[in-house]
C-alpha positions, 0 to 999 in steps of 0.5 A: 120030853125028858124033864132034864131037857125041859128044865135045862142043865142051867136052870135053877129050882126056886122055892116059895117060902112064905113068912109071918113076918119081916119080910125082907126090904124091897122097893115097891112096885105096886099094890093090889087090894091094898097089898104092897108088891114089893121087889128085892134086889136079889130077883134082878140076879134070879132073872138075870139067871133064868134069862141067861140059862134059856137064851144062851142054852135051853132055847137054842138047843130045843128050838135052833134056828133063830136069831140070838136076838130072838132066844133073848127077847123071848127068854126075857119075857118068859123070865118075866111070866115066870116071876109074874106067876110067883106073885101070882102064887103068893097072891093065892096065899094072901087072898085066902089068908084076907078071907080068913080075917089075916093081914097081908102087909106085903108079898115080896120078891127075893132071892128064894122065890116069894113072902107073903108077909102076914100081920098075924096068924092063922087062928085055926088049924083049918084056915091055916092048912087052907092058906098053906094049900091055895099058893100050889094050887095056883102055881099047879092051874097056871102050869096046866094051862100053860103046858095045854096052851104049849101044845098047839103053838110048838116050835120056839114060843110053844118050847117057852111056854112049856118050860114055864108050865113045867117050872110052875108045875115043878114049883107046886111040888118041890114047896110040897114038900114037909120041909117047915117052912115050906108049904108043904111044912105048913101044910103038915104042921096043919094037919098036926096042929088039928090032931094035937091041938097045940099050935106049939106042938104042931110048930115044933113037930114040923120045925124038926121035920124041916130041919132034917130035910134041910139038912138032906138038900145040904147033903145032896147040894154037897154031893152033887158040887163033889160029882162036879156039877158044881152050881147046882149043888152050891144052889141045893146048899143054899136051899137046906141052909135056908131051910133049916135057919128060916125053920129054926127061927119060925120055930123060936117065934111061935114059942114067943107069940103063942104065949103072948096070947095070954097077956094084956097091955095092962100086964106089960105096960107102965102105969101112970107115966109120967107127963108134960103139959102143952104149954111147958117150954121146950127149955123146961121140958129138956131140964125137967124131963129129958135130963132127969128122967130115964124115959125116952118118951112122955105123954102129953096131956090135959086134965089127964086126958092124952093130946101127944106123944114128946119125944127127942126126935120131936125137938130135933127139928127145932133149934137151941136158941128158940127152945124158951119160945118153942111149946111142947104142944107145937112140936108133939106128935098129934094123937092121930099118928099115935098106936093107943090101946085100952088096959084090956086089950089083947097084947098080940093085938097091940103087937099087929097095930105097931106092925101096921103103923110102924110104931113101937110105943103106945099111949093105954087110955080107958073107958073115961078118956084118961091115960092110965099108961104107956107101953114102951119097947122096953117093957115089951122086951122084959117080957119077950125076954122073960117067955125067951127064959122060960121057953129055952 
């Protein structure tokens, strides 16, 4: 059957990107080996689509006879299915990135199709080309099956099932593509990343070649809303500009991320903070420190040794009038909800712990115990800013 016929005049070709990072908002679903499945509001005007394009044109004219209310409900499951098999594309992505020691924080649906947003990066060419690789090999099993099964059931459900093998199928390929930071791109920055070497010059190599093809599927979106078939086109369109954006900023994050592998916390981080005592009143604490210091943030301790974290948001809760009864030690963040690191450690890896907790500050104690700093968000946007300078 004509792929024209299979994929339909209203159907939209939806791409799977996967990101390193900020994955967009969604609300979650589900999770599954302890990875958030989360949905976008985008998916539900994706799956309106497909639901709209197959019921009210592809299945009818493939498979007439039935009732509306039939081409509905299996349109809607297929739609269903076809979502389900994205996920099940990026679970690909995210099992093998877990086996190679990578964080998977979330796989999110949107408006693009998939991100798998990972907690850091691959550390080796090799587990990189291996996670890029495992998303279409999982959509290609799925759409092989799918087309097999299809053959024997024909008529309505069979024409279903081979539109959605053909879609993942389509899927596998069209993210084939050398467009970073398709998979394709993924896989070619890979490949380029073992022959130079340098993670940064594999980035960049692959970041221009995604451009370029981005800015092709711009042209030909253009082409096509000139020739008249004008929501295809507008969906090329979108397609390159996302592309060519999602490169550009995938590109800007390696310059910064790889350098920040050579620091440590006690490169970047402010040395002998100052401090409060858990017993100071709220009163004394507010005079002595919020009103004449510069931090937003102080440590609590004993003897040198770190029980807490005070902040504003800490005395928010408490009011005015009970501030010279109220304790410091009452009101801290305890030390079991606070990001600590030692002077040594690795700033990349710091960067992973605030990403898992959601925290942006963290208390640096040594071998004894004893805290000898604070890493705060502003000493990790002088440096950020600093690699920015030096990086262009």
């Amino acid at each position: 059957m004509p792929a024209r016929t299979l994929v339909g005049r209203r159907s939209l070709a939806v791409t799977v990107v996967r990101g390193e990072d900020g994955a967009m908002d969604g609300f979650l679903v589900g999770r599954v080996r302890g990875i958030d499945l989360r949905l976008n509001w985008s998916v539900m005007v994706i799956a309106g689509l497909v639901t709209w394009s197959l019921a009210d044109g592809i299945l009818p004219e493939e498979a007439p006879g039935r009732s509306t209310t039939t081409y509905w409900m299996v349109a809607a499951l297929t739609a269903v299915a076809f979502f389900l098999a994205l996920t099940a594309h990026e679970m690909g992505h995210s099992l093998v990135a877990i086996r190679y020691g990578v964080e998977v924080k979330s796989i999110t649906l949107w408006l693009f199709g998939g991100v798998a947003q990972l907690g850091s990066s691959p550390s080796t060419a090799g587990s990189a080309l291996q996670i890029a690789i495992a998303g279409p090999l999982v959509s290609v099993a799925i759409g092989v099956v799918a087309l097999a099964v299809a053959v024997p059931f024909g008529g309505l459900v069979g024409f279903a099932m081979m539109w959605f093998g053909t879609m993942n199928v389509f899927l596998a390929v069209f993210n084939m593509l050398p467009a970073f930071p398709l998979d394709g791109g993924r896989v070619y920055q890979a490949w380029r990343w073992r022959r130079s070497g340098s993670r940064i010059e594999a980035t960049d190599d692959a970041v221009r070649v995604g451009r370029f093809i981005g800015g092709l599927l711009v042209a030909l979106g253009l082409l096509q809303a000139a020739a008249g078939v004008v929501l295809s086109g507008v969906w090329m369109m979108m397609i390159g500009w996302f592309l060519r954006e999602a490169a550009r900023a995938e590109g800007h994050q390696a310059h910064v991320e790889v350098p920040l592998r050579r620091y440590r916390v006690v490169d970047v981080m402010t040395a002998d903070p100052l401090t409060v005592t858990p017993e100071t009143t709220l009163t004394s604490f507010v005079a002595g420190r919020f009103m004449g210091g510069r931090h937003a943030a102080y440590p609590v301790t004993i003897e040198g040794q770190p029980v807490g974290l005070m902040t504003v948001d800490d005395i928010r809760g408490v009011p005015e009038e009970r501030w010279s009864e109220v304790t410091v030690g009452r009101v801290a963040s305890p030390m079991g909800e606070l990001v600590t690191a030692a002077p040594d450690d690795h700033l990349i890896d710091l960067f992973n712990r605030f990403g898992r907790a959601g925290e942006h500050r963290a208390l640096v104690i040594d071998d004894s115990g004893q805290l000898v700093g604070i890493v705060a968000p502003s000493d990790i946007a002088r440096l950020v800013s600093s690699l920015e300078l030096v990086t262009g």
